[in-house]
C-alpha positions as CSV (number, residue, x, y, z in Angstrom):
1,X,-23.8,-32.0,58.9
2,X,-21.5,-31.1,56.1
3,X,-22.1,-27.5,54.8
4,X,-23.3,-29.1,51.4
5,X,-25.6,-31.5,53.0
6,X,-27.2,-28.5,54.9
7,X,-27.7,-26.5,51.8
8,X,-29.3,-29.3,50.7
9,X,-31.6,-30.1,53.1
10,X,-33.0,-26.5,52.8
11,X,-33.8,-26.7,49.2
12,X,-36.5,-29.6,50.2
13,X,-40.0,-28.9,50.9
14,X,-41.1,-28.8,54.3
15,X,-44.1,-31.4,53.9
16,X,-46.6,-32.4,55.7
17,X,-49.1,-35.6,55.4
18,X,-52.4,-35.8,55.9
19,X,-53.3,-39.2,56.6
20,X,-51.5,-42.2,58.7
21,X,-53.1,-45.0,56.8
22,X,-51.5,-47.3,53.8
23,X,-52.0,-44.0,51.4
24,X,-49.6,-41.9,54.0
25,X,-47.1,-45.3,54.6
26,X,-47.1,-45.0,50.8
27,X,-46.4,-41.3,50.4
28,X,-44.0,-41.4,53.2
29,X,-42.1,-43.8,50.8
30,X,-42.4,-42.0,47.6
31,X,-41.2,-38.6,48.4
32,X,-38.9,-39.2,51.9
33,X,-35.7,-39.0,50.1
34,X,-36.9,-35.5,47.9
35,X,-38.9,-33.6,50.2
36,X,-38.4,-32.6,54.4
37,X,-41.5,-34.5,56.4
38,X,-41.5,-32.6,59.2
39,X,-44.7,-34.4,60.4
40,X,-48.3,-36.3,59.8
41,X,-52.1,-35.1,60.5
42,X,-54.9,-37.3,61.6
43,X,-58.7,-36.3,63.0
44,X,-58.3,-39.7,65.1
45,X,-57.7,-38.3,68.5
46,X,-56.3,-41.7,69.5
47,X,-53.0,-41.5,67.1
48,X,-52.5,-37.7,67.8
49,X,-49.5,-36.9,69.7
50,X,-48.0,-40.2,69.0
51,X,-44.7,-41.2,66.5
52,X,-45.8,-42.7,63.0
53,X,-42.2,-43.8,60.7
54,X,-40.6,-42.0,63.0
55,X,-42.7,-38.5,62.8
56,X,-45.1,-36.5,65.4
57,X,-48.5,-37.0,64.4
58,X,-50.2,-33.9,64.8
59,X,-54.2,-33.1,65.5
60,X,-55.2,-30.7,61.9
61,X,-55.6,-27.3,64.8
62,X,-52.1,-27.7,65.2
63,X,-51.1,-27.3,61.4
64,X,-51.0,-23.1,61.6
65,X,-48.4,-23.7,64.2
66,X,-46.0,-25.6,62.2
67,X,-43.7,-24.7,59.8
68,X,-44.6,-26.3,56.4
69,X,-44.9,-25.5,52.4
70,X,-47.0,-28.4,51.3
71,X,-49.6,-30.3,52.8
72,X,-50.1,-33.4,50.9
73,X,-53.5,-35.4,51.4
74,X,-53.3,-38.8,51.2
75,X,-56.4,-40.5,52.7
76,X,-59.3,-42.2,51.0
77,X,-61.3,-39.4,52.8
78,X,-59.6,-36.5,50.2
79,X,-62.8,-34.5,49.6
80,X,-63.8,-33.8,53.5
81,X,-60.1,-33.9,54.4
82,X,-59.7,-31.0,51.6
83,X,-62.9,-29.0,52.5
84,X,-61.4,-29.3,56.0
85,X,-58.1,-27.4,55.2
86,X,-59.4,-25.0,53.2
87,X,-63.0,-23.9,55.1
88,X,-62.1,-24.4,58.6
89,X,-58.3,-23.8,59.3
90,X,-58.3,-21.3,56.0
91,X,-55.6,-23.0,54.9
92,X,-54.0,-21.8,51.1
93,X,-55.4,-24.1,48.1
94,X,-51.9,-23.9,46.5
95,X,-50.5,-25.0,49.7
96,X,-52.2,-29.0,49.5
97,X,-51.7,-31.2,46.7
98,X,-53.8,-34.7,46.7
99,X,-51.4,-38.5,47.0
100,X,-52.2,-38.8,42.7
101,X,-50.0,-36.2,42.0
102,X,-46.7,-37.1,43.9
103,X,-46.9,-40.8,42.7
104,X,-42.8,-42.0,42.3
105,X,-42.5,-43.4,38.9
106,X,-38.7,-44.3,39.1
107,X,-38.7,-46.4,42.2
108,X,-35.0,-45.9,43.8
109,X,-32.7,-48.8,44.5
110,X,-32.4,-48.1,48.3
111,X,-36.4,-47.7,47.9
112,X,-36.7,-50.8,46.6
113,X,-34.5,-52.4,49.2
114,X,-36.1,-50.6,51.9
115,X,-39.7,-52.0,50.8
116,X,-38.2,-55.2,50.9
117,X,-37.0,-55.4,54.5
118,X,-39.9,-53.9,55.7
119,X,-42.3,-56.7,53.9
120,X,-39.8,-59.3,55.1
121,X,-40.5,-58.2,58.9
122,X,-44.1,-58.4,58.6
123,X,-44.0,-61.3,56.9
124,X,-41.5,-63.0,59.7
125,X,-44.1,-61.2,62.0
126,X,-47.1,-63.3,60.7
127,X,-45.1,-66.6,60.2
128,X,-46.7,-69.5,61.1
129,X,-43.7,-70.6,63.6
130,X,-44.4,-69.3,66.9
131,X,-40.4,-68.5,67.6
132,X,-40.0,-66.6,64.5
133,X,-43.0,-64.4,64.7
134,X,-43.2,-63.4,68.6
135,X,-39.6,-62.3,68.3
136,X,-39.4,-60.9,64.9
137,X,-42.7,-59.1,66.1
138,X,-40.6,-57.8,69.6
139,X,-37.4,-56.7,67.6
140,X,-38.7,-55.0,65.1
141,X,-41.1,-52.6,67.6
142,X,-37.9,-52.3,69.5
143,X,-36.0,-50.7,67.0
144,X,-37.8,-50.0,64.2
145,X,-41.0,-48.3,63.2
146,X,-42.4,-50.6,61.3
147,X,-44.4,-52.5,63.6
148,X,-45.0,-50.4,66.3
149,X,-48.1,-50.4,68.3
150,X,-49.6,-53.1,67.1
151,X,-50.2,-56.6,68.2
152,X,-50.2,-60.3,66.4
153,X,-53.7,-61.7,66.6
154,X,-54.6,-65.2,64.9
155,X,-56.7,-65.4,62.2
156,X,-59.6,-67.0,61.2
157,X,-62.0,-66.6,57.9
158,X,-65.7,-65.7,58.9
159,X,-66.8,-68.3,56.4
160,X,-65.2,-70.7,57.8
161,X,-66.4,-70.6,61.2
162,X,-69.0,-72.5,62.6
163,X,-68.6,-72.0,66.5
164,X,-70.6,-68.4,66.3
165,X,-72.8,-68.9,63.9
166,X,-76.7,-68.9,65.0
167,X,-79.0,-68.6,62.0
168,X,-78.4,-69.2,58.5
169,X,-80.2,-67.2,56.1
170,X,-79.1,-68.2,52.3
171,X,-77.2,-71.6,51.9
172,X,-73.7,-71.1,50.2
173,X,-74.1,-72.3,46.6
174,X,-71.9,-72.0,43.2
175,X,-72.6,-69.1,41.1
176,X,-71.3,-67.9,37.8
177,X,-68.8,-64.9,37.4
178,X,-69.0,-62.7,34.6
179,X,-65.6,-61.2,33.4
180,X,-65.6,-57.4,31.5
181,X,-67.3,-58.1,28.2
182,X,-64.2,-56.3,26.3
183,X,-65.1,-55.6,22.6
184,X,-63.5,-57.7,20.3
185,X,-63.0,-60.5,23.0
186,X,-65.3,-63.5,24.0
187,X,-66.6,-62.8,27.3
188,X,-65.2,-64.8,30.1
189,X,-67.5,-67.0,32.7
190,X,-66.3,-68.7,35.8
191,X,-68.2,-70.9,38.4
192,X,-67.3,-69.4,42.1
193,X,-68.5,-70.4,45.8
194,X,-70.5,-68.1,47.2
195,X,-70.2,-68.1,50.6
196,X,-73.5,-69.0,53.1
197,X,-75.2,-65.6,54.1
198,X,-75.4,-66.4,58.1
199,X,-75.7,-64.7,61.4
200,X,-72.9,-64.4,63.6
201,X,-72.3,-63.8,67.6
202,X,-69.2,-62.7,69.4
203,X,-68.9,-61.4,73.0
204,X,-66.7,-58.8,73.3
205,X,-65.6,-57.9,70.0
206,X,-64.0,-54.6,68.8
207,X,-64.9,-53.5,65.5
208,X,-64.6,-50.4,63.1
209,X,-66.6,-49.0,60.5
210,X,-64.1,-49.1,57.9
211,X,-63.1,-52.7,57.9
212,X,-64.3,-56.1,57.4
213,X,-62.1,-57.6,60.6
214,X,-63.5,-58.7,64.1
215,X,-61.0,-58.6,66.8
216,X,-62.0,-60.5,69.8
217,X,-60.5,-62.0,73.2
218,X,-57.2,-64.0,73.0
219,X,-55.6,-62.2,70.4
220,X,-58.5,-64.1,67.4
221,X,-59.4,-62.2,64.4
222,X,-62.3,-63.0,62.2
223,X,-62.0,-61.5,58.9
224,X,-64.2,-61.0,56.0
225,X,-63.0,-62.4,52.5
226,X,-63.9,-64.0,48.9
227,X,-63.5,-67.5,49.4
228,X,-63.3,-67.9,45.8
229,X,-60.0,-65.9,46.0
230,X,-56.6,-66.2,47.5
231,X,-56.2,-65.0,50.9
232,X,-52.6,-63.6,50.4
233,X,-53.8,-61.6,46.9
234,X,-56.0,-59.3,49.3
235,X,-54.3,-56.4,51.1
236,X,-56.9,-56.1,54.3
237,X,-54.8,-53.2,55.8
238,X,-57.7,-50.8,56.9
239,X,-59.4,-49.5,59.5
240,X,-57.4,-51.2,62.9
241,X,-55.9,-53.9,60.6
242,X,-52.0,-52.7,59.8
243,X,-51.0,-55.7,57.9
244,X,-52.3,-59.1,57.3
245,X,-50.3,-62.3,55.9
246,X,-51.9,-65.9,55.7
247,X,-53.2,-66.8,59.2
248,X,-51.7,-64.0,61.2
249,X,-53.1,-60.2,61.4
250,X,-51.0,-56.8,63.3
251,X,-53.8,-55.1,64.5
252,X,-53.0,-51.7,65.8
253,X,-53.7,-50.9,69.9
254,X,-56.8,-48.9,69.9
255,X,-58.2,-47.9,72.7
256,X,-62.2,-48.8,71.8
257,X,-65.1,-47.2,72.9
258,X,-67.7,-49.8,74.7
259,X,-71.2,-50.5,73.5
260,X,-73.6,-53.1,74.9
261,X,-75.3,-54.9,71.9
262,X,-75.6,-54.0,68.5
263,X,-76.2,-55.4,64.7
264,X,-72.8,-54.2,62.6
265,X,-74.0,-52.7,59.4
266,X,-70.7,-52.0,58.3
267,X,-68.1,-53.2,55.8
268,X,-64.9,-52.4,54.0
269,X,-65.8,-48.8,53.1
270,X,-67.5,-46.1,54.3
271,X,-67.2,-43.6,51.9
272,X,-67.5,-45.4,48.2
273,X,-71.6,-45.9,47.3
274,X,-70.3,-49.0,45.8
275,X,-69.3,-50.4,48.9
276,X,-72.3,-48.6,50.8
277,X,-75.1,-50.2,48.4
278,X,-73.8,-53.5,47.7
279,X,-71.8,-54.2,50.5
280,X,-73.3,-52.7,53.7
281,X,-77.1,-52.0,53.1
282,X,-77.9,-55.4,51.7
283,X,-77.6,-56.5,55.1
284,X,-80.6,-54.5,56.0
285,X,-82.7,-57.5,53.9
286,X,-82.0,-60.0,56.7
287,X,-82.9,-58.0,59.9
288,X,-86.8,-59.1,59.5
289,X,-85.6,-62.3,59.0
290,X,-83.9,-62.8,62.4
291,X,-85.5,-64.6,65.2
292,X,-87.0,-62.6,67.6
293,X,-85.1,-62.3,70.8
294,X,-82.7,-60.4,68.2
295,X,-84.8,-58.3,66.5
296,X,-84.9,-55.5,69.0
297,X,-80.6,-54.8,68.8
298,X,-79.8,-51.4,67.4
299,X,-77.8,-51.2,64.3
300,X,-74.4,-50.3,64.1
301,X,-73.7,-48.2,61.3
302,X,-70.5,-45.1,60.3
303,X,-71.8,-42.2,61.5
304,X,-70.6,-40.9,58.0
305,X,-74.0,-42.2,56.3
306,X,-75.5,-38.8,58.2
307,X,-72.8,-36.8,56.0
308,X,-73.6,-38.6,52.3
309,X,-76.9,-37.6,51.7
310,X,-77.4,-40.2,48.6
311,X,-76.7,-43.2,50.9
312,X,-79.0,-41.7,53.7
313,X,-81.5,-41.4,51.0
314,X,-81.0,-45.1,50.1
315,X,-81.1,-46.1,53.8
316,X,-84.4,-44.3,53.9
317,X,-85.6,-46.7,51.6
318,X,-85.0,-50.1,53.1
319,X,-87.9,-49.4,55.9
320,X,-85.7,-49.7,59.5
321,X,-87.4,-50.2,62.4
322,X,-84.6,-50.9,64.5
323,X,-83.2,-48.1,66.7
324,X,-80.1,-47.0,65.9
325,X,-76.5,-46.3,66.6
326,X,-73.6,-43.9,64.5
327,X,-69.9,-45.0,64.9
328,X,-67.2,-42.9,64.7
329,X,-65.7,-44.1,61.7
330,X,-61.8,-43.1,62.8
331,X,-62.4,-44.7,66.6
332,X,-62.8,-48.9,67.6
333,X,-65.1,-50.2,69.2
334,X,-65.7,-53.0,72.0
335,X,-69.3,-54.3,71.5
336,X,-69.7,-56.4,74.1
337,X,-72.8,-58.5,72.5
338,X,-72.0,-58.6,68.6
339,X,-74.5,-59.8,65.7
340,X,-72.0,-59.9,62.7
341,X,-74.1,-60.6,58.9
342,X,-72.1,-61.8,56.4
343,X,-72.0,-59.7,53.3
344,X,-74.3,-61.2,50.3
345,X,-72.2,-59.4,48.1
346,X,-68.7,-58.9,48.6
347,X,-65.5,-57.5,46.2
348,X,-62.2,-57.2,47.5
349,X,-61.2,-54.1,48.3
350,X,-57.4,-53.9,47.4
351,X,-54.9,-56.2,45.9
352,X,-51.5,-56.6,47.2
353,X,-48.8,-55.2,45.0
354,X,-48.5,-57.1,41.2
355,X,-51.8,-59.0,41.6
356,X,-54.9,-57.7,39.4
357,X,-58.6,-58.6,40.0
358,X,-60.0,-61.8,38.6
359,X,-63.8,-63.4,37.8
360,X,-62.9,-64.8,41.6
361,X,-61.8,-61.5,43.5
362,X,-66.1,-60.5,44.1
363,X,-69.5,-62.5,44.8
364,X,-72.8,-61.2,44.3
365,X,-76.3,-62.9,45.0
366,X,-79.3,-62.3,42.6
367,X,-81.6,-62.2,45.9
368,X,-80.0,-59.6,46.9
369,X,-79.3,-57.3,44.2
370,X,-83.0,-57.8,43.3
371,X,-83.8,-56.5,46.9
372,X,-81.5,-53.7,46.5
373,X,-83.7,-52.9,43.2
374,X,-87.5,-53.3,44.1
375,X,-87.1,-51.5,47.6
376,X,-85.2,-48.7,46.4
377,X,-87.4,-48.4,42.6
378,X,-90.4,-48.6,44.3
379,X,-89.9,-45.8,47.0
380,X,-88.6,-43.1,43.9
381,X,-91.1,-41.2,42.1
382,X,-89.9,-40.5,38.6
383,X,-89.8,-37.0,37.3
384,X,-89.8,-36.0,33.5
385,X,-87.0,-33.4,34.7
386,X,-84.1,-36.2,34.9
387,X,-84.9,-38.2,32.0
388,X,-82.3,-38.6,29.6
389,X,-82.1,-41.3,27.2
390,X,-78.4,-40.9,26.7
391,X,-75.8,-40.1,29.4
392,X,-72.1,-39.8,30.0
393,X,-71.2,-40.5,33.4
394,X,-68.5,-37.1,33.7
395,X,-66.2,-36.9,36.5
396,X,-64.6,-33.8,38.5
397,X,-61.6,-34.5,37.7
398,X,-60.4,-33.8,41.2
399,X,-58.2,-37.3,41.0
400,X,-57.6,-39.9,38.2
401,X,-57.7,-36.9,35.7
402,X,-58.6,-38.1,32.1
403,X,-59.4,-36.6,28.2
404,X,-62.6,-36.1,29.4
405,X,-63.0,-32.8,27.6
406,X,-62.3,-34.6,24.2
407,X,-64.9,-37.5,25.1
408,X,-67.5,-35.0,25.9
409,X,-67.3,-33.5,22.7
410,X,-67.0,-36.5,20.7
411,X,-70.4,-37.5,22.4
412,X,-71.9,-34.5,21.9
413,X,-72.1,-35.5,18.2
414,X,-74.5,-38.4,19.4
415,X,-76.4,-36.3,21.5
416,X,-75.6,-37.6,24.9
417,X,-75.9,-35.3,27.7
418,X,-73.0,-35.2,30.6
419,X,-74.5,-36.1,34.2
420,X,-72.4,-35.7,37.4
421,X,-73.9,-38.1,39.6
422,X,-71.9,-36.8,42.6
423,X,-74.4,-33.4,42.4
424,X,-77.3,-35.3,42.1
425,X,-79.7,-36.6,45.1
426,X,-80.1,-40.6,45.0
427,X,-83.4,-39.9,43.5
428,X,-82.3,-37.9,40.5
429,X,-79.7,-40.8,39.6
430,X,-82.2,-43.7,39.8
431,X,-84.7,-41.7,38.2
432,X,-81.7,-40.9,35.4
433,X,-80.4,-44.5,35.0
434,X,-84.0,-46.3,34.8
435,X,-85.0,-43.7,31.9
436,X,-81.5,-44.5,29.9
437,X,-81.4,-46.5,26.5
438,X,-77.6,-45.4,26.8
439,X,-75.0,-44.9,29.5
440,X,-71.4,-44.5,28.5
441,X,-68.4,-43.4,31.0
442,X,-65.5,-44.5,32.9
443,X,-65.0,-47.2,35.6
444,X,-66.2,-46.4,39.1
445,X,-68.8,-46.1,41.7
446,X,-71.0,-44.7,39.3
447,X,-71.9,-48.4,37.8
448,X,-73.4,-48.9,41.0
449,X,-76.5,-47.7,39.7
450,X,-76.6,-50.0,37.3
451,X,-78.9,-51.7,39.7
452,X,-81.6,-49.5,38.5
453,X,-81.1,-49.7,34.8
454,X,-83.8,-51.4,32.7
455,X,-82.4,-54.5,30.3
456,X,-83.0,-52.4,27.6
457,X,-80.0,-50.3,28.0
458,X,-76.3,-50.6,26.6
459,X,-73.5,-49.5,28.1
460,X,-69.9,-48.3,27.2
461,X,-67.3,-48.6,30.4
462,X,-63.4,-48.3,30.3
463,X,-61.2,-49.0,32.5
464,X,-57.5,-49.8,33.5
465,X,-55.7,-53.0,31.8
466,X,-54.0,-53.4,35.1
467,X,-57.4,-54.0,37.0
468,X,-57.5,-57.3,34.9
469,X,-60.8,-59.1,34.8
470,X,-62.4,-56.7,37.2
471,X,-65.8,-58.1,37.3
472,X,-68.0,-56.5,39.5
473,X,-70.1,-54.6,37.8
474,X,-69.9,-57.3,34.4
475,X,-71.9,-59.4,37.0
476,X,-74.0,-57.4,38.1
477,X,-74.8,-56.4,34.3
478,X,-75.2,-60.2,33.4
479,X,-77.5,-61.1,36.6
480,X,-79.8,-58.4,35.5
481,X,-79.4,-58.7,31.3
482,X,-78.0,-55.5,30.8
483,X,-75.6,-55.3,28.1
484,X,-72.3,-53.8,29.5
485,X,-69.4,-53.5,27.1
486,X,-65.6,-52.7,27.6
487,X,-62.8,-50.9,26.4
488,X,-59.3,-50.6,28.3
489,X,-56.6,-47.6,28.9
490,X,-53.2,-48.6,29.9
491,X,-51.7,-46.6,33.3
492,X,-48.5,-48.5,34.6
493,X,-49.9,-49.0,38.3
494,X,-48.1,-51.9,39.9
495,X,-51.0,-51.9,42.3
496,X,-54.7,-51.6,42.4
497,X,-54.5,-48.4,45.2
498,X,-52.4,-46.7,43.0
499,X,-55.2,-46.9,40.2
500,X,-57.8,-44.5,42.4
501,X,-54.8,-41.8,41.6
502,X,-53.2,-41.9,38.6
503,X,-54.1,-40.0,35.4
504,X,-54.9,-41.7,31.8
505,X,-56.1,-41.1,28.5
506,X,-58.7,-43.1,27.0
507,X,-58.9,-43.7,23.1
508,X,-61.3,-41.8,21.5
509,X,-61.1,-44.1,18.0
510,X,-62.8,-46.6,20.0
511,X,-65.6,-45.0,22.2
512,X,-66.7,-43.7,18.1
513,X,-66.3,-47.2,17.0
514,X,-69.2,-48.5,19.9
515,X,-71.2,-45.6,19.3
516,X,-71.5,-45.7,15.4
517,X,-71.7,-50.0,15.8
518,X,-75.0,-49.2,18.5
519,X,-76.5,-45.6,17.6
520,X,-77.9,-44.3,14.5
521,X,-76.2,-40.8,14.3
522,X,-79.0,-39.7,11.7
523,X,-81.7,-40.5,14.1
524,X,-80.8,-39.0,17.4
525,X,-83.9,-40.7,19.1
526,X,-83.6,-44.1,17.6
């Protein structure tokens, strides 16, 4: 090394990254060429001690022995990861930084090129010819990182199989999407397919908490999608899945755990209450409504629902009688006798890079959500102490850091008072969003709760331009005659992950606009 080139190097942070998922692959791209990765952190005990891009990945006790000046967090799990640093290994606050805050915006040409050829061998990895793929897939873990442990696996769509199906509960039907109702725009409606909501069987099936894929015998994965949508606009990376393209999936080598039986209440996330409500607990509606020699299976369900006291709370809700079992939600597991239920409501997760969400990218069924509703309404008692009739749905701006000061006080003017729904039990926030004539705030989990509003209430929600017609929660809104209205803030993202991170401004002029068009600022009651 040239003396330069060594003066160099010593300039550069000395980073490390917490997280070996698509946040830290991402990271690992954005800052490799600026900053010294000396190495990544992971709490999964199976990837410790292993190389990841070409790094040691290192269990968190180890971090006090290592050299470093940054840790950067870049995991969906950011809050426990960050209580983690700084409670149990007393690590500095001003020694971590979150993924949001070290997002490249000038993308290098030897970045750009690198991207590319890494893309390419995945995609020759999941090509369709069996040449190409088995010995793209053998080079490239030969002598490059890129694919390394992982193995191809086959791919098949769990609504399109028929072969392990053995009851169906809901017949697949067409149902109307409702796009964002953005002011000043003609709301948009699409018919979709809902998918069948069956019950499914597989012998010897490894599964994890955090993803919607099945891996069984012979190299077969079964994965969860939206029909409606196309396959290759979904980025299913998660959990055990590395990279999926059309009809071929890398699934990493795991060494699972074994359980006998069990009924996987799971999905895509474990950690958003979107994902948890919609997603995972509506399952819970069918488990009376299987035939009896499978009633008596324990549940499976992420041991991280013991941890989120509002999801426990809305467990507690849905009457379980079945016994049950917590998984691991960073470790696989081999279930040797699987019952599998097909979501009733479903939104894709991610989008590959340069695709936004469309009126086809989520499902929902009106059974459901009305489920959801009545079981979880009717076990709340309300409380005059968390009745507002106006509320702002604020944020800590820990990520995706906004001008929410500037809102605040412009709603202030129209009497709304600022709720954190994070602090509040699940009781408080239904309590809060049934008693509402008016909820305003930004896009996010926090709509969830819309399932509790009455259809007397109108809402204000903004969100990103680049999520496109992101119509989850304008569904939901529709389905149960709520009137949800939209305004947008532009942030640049060329990809929906990069939207959980990056900071914006929203536009004041028109968040006064909807207020003065729906509230009578003389009348602060009206």
């Amino acid at each position: 090394m040239s003396l330069l080139n060594f003066i160099s190097s010593k300039k550069k942070e000395n980073i490390l990254i917490f997280g070996t998922g698509a946040g830290g692959v991402n990271l690992y791209k954005s800052i490799r060429t600026q900053k010294n990765i000396i190495g990544f952190i992971d709490n999964n005990t199976q990837k410790q001690g292993r190389k990841f891009l070409g790094r040691n990945i290192y269990a968190p006790t180890q971090i006090l022995s290592l050299e470093f000046d940054k840790i950067i967090i870049a995991s969906d799990y950011y809050k426990e990861i960050y209580q983690q640093l700084t409670t149990e290994l007393n690590i500095y606050k001003k020694n971590i930084t979150i993924f949001h805050s070290t997002i490249e915006k000038n993308i290098s040409i030897k970045r750009t090129a690198q991207d590319y050829i890494e893309k390419s061998i995945k995609h020759l990895a999941c090509s369709n010819n069996f040449l190409i793929s088995n010995l793209s897939h053998y080079l490239a873990d030969k002598y490059t990182s890129y694919l390394s442990d992982t193995k191809l696996y086959k791919v098949k769509w769990l609504d399109s199989v028929q072969k392990n199906k053995i009851q169906t509960f809901r017949k697949a039907e067409n149902v109307h999407s409702y796009g964002p109702n953005f002011i000043g725009s003609r709301q948009k409606t699409k018919i979709i397919n809902k998918p069948e909501i069956a019950l499914y069987q597989f012998k010897n099936a490894q599964i994890m908490t955090v993803s919607g894929t099945i891996a069984l015998e012979g190299r077969n994965a079964i994965m969860t999608r939206v029909p409606s949508e196309k396959s290759e606009k979904s980025d299913f990376s998660a959990g055990h899945v590395s990279y999926q393209f059309k009809k071929k999936a890398l699934i990493l080598n795991f060494k699972p755990l074994m359980l006998e039986k069990g009924i996987a209440i799971t999905g895509a996330n474990d950690l958003n209450y979107f994902h948890w409500i919609l997603e995972v607990l509506s399952k819970i509606q069918f488990l009376k409504e299987m035939t009896d020699n499978y009633k008596n299976y324990p549940i499976l369900i992420s041991q991280q629902i013991e941890n989120i006291q509002n999801i426990k709370s809305a467990l507690n809700c849905l009457d379980i009688s079945n016994p049950i079992i917590y998984l691991d939600s960073t470790q696989a597991y081999m279930v040797k006798d699987l019952l599998f239920i097909t979501p009733p409501n479903y939104l894709a997760t991610n989008l590959t890079k340069n695709h936004r969400f469309s009126m086809s990218s989520s499902y929902y069924s009106l059974d459901s959500l009305l489920f959801l509703r009545h079981s979880m309404l009717s076990k709340v008692i309300d409380s005059d102490d968390t009745s507002f009739e106006r509320i702002f749905l604020a944020r800590k701006n820990f990520i995706r850091s906004y001008n929410q000061e500037k809102v605040e006080n412009l709603l202030s003017m129209f009497d709304f008072k600022s709720v954190y729904l994070e602090d509040l039990s699940f009781e408080e926030q239904v309590c809060i969003i049934n008693s509402a004539k008016f909820i305003v705030g930004p896009t996010g989990a926090a709509w969830t709760n819309l399932l509790f509003a009455n259809n007397e209430v109108k809402a204000l929600c903004w969100m990103a331009e680049e999520y496109g017609d992101l119509s989850c929660f304008s569904t939901i809104a529709k389905y149960l005659n709520i009137n949800l209205d939209y305004i947008t803030y532009v942030t640049g993202a060329k990809n929906t992950r990069d939207l959980y991170y990056l900071p914006y401004e929203v536009d004041l002029e028109k968040i006064k606009q909807w207020l003065e068009l729906n509230i009578n600022v003389n009348d602060p009651q009206a």
